[in-house]
C-alpha positions as CSV (number, residue, x, y, z in Angstrom):
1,X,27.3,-106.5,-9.6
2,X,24.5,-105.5,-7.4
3,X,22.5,-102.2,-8.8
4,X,22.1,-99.7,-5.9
5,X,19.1,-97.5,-5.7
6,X,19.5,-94.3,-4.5
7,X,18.2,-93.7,-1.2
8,X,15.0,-91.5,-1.9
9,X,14.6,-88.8,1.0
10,X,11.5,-89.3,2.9
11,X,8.9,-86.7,2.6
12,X,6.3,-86.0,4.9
13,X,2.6,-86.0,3.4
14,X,-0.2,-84.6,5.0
15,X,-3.2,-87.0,5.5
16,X,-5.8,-86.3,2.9
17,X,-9.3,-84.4,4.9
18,X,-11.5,-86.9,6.1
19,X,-14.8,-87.0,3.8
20,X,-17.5,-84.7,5.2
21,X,-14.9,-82.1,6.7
22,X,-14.9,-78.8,5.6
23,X,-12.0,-77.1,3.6
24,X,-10.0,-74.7,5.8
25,X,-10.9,-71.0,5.3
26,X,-8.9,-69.5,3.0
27,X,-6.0,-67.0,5.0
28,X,-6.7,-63.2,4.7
29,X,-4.8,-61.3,2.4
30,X,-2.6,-58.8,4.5
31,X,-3.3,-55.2,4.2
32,X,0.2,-53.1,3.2
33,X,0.1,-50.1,5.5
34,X,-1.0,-46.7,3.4
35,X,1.6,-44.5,2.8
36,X,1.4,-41.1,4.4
37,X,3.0,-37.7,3.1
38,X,5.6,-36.0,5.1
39,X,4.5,-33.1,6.4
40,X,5.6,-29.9,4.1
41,X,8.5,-28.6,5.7
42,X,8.2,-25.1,7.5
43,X,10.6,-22.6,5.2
44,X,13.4,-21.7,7.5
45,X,13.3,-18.2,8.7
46,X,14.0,-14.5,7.3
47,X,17.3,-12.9,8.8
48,X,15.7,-9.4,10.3
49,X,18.3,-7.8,8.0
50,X,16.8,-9.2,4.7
51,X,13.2,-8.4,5.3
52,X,12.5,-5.3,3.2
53,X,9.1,-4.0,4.3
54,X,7.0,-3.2,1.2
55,X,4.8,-0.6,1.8
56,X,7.9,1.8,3.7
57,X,8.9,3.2,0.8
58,X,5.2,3.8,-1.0
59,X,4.2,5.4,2.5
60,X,6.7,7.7,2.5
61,X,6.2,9.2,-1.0
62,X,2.1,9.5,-0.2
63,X,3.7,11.4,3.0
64,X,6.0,13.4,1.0
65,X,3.6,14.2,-1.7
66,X,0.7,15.5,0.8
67,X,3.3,18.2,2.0
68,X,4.3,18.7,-1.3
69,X,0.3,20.0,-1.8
70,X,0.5,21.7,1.4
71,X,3.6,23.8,0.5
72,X,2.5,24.8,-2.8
73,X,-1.1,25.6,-1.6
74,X,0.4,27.9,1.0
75,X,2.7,29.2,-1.2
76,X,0.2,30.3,-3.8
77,X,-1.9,31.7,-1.4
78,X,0.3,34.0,0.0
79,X,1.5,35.3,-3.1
80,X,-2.5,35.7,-4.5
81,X,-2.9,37.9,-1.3
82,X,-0.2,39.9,-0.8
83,X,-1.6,43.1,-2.1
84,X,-0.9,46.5,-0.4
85,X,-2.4,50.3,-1.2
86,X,-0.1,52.9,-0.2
87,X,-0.4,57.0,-0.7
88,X,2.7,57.9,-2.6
89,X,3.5,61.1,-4.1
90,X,3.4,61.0,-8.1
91,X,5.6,63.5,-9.8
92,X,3.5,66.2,-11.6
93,X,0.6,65.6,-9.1
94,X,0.8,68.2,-6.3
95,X,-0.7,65.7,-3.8
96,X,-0.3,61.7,-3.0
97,X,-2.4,59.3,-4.6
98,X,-3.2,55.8,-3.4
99,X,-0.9,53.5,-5.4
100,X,-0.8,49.6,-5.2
101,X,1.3,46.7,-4.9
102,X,0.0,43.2,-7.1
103,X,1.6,40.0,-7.8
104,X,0.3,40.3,-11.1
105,X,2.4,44.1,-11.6
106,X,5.1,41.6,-12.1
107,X,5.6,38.6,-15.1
108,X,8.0,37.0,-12.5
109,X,5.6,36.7,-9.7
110,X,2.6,36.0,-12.5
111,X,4.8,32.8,-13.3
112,X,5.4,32.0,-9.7
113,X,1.8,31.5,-9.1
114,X,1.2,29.2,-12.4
115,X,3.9,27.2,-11.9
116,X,3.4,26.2,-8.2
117,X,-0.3,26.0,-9.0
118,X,0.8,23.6,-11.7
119,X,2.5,21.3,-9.0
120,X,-0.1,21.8,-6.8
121,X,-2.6,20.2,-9.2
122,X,0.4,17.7,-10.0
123,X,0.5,17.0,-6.3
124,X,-3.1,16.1,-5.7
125,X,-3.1,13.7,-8.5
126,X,0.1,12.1,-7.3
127,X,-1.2,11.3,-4.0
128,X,-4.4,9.7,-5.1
129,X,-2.0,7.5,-7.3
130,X,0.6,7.0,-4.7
131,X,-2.3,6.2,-2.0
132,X,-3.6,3.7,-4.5
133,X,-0.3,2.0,-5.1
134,X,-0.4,1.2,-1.2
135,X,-3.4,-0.5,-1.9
136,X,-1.7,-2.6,-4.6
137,X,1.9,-2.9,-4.4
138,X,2.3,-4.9,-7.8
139,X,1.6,-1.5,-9.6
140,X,3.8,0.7,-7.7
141,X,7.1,-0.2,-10.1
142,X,5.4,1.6,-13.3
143,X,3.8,4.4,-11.1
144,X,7.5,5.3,-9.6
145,X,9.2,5.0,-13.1
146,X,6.3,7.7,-14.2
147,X,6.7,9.8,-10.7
148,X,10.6,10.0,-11.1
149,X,10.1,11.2,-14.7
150,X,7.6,14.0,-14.0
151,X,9.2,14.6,-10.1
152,X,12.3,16.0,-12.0
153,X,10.1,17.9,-14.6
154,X,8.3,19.8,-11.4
155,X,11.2,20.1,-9.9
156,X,13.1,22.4,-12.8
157,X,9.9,24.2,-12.9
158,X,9.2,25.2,-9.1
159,X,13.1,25.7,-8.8
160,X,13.0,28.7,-11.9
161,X,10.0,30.3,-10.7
162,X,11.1,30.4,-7.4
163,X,14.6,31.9,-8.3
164,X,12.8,34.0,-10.6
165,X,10.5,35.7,-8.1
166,X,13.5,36.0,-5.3
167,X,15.1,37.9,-7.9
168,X,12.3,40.6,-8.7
169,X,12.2,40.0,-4.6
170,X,15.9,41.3,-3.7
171,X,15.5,44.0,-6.3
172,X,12.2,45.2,-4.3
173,X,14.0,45.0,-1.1
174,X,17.4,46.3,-1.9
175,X,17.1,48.2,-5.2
176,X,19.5,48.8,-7.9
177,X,21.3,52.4,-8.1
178,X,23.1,51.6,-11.2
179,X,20.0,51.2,-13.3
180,X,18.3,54.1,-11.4
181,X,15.3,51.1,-9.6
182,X,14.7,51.8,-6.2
183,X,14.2,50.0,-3.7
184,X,10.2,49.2,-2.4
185,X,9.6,47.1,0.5
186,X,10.2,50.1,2.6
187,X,6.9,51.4,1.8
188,X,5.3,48.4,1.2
189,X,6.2,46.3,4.0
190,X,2.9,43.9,4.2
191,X,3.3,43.5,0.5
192,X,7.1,42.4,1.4
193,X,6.4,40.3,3.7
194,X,4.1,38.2,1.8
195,X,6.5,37.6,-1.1
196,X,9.0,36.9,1.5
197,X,6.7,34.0,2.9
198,X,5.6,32.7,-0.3
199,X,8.8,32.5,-1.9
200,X,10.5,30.5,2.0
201,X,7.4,27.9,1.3
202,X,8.3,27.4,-2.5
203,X,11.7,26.8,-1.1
204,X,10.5,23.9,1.0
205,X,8.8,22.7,-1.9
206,X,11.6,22.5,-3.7
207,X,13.3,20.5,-1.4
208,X,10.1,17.9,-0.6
209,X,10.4,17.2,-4.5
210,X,14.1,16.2,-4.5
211,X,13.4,14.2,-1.7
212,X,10.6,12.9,-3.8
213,X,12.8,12.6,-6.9
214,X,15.8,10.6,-4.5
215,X,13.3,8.3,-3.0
216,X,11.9,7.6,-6.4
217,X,15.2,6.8,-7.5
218,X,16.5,4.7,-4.3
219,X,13.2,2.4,-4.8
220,X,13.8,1.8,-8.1
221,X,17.3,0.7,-7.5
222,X,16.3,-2.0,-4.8
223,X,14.0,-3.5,-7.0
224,X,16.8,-4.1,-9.7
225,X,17.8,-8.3,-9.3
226,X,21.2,-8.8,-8.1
């Protein structure tokens, strides 16, 4: 039996270089293209209704507080100055004899003037601290948890003096017949009329701090996470 071979596939062989030829130049390994960064993405943009400016709050309690100076400044003022002489008759003396009129005749209106001078030291301090916290916002939290504290102190404070010195007010104005006190302010107008100024400008003080002590309040609450 005849062996068969099996039939070997023909391969095609490159002719060996001459001798004397040069090699050929070895191919240039290809460059991989560098990889480049996406661009950082632009953060998409703030509804209008969630942008909560910063500094709104802060400017209106450095606004709040400089009234609050100028109330109680005026307030004390008026008071200090509000004195009147009068010629009154004096039982036992057969002729009038200058008599007058001085906050300081009266412990109510004594405490009126040290306790609004009180806030308006507190005032001037307040401002300088509230003007700074405009500067820099990341201390205004712990300067409004201190102003809330001390807003509410002032506030009990100019609120008794002021009712205090209305009431010694009325009493000058109207009188009292059942004790036997009468009435003053119809001899000493000016002198009156100064109390009754003081004591309209201590009201507005009183109302400047609890506006002060609300806004306090209102920016503490935003600044409580959700």
């Amino acid at each position: 039996m005849a062996s068969e071979k099996p039939a070997e596939a023909s391969e095609t062989v490159a002719p060996p270089p001459a001798s004397g030829a040069p090699p050929p130049p070895p191919e240039a390994p290809i460059a991989e293209p560098e990889k480049v960064a996406p661009p950082p993405e632009a953060p998409p943009p703030e509804a209008p209704g969630d942008v909560t400016p910063k500094d709104y709050f802060v400017t209106v309690d450095v606004v709040l507080r400089v009234l609050l100076f100028a109330s109680t400044l005026v307030a004390v003022v008026v008071m200090v100055t509000s004195k009147q002489t009068k010629l009154a008759q004096v039982p036992g003396i057969p002729f009038a004899v200058p008599l007058p009129a001085k906050f300081n005749h009266s412990p109510a209106f004594i405490y009126f003037v040290v306790a609004l001078s009180v806030a308006c030291l507190y005032s001037i301090i307040t401002s300088i601290l509230s003007f700074w916290a405009l500067l820099k916002p990341a201390c205004s939290t712990k300067l409004v948890l201190h102003f809330v504290i001390f807003d509410v102190l002032l506030l009990g404070i100019v609120a008794a003096a002021t009712g205090a010195a209305g009431a010694v007010g009325y009493i000058g104005l109207k009188g009292n017949k059942h004790v036997g006190w009468t009435k003053v302010c119809n001899v000493y107008d000016t002198f009156c009329q100064h109390i009754a100024g003081s004591l309209a400008v201590s009201l507005f003080a009183s109302v400047v701090l609890v506006l002060l002590v609300l806004l306090s309040v209102y920016s503490l609450s935003k600044k409580i996470p959700k």
